[in-house]
Each structure stands twice: as C-alpha cells, then as structure tokens.
C-alpha positions in Angstrom: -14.9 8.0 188.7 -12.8 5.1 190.3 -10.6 2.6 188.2 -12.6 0.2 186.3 -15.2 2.2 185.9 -16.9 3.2 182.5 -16.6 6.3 181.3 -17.3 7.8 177.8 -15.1 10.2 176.2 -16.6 13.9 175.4 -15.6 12.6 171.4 -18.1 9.4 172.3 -20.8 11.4 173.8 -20.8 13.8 170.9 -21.9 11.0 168.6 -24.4 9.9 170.8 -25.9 13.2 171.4 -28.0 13.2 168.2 -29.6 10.1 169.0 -30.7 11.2 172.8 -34.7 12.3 173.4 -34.8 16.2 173.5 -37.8 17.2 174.2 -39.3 16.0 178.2 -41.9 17.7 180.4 -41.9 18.0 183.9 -38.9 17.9 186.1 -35.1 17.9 184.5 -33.8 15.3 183.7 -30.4 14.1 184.9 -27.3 14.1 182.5 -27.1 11.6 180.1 -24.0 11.4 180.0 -23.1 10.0 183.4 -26.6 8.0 182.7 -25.0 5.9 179.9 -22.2 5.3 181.3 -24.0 4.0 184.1 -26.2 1.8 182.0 -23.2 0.5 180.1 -21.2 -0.4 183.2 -24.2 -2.7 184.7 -23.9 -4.1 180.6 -20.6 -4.9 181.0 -20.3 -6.2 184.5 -23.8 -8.3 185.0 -24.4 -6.6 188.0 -28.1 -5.6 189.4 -29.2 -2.0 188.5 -29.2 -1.4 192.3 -25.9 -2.4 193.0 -24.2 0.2 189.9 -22.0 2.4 191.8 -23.4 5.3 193.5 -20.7 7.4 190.8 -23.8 7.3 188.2 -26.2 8.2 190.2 -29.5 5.7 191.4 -29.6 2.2 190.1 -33.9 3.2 189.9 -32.4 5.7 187.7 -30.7 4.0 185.5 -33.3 0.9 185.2 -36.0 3.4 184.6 -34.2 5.1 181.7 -33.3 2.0 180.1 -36.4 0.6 180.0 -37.9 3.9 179.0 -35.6 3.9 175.9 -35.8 0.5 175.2 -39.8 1.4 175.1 -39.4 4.1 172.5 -36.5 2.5 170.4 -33.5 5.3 171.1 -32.1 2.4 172.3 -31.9 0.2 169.2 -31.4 3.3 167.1 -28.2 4.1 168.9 -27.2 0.9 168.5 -28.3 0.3 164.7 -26.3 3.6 164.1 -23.1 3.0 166.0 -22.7 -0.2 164.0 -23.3 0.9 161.0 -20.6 3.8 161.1 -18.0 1.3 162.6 -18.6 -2.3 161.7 -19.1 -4.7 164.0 -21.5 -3.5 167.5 -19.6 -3.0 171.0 -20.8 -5.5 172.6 -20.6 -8.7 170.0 -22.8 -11.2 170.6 -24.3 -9.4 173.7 -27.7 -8.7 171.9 -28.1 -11.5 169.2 -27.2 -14.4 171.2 -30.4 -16.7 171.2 -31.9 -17.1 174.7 -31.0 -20.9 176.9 -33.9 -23.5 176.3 -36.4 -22.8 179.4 -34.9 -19.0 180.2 -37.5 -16.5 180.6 -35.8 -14.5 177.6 -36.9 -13.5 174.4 -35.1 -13.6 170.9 -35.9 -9.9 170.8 -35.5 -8.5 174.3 -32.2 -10.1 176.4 -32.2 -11.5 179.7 -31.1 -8.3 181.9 -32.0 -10.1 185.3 -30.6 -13.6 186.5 -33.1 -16.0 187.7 -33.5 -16.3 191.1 -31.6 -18.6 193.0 -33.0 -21.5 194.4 -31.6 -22.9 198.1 
C-alpha cells in the first residue's frame, strides 16, 4: 500500500469478520479485507469506484460488493454495530446528513455518484 492509502489493521478486521457474508456459491470470492479497505478509501476521498487505486483490486469490484451488501444490509449492520461498541460512527455526518434540495439522493441511501457536469 502507498502513503495515504487506507488500510485496516488485523485488530480492525477481526471485528469486522463476524459481520462479513460466509456462505457464497460459485467462484471465490476475493479477500475482504483489501475489499473494505478499498471501499472505505473511495468513502473517504469522493473519488469514482473506477478510479480507486489498482492496490484494492477493480473499481467493478468494489462497486459491485458495495452495492451487493448494501442490498442485503451487512452493510448497515456493520455500521449499527461499530457504533454502538464505540460511540459516535467513523464517518460523522457522512450517512445522516439530509440530501441538497433537487439532488437525486434519498434520506435513506446517500449520494455515492456526483452529478454530471454540465459544459
């Protein structure tokens, strides 16, 4: 990993381990680890899910896993969890700030994706 970017601890990933899917069919998947670290590092930066660097593997990767979670709600139970043992949640504010008037975001699901530019 280059400077600046994310990189969980073993001790981190250890917590999270509980909270990760298990059981999948067809071909392996990749490790979760570097996975979440990828996803957290396009969190933190605002950057596109194709442009993550090549360090966490493919940005289709990383979308597609997110989204997936998101789907079956590992993602908020990480979350819900993580903040209850420590107080307040990593990211404060990142996930219960209320969308702009006229965004394309929801109260429930954030804006991930800028809106396009215009010339």
């Amino acid at each position: 990993m280059e400077e600046g970017q994310f990189r969980l601890t073993e001790e981190q990933f250890e917590r999270l381990a509980p909270y990760l899917p298990t059981k999948t069919r067809g071909v392996p998947r990749v490790d979760d680890r570097r996975v979440i670290c990828g996803i957290v590092q396009v969190l933190k930066s605002g950057c596109r899910w194709v442009d993550a660097p090549a360090a966490y593997g493919p940005g289709k990767a990383l979308c597609n896993r997110f989204v997936r979670w998101a789907d079956k709600g590992i993602r908020q139970g990480i979350f819900q969890a993580l903040a209850a043992a420590e107080g307040p949640a990593a990211f404060p504010g990142r996930f219960s700030r209320r969308p702009k008037p006229g965004s394309r975001c929801s109260a429930a699901t954030p804006c991930l994706r800028p809106a396009p530019r215009l010339l």
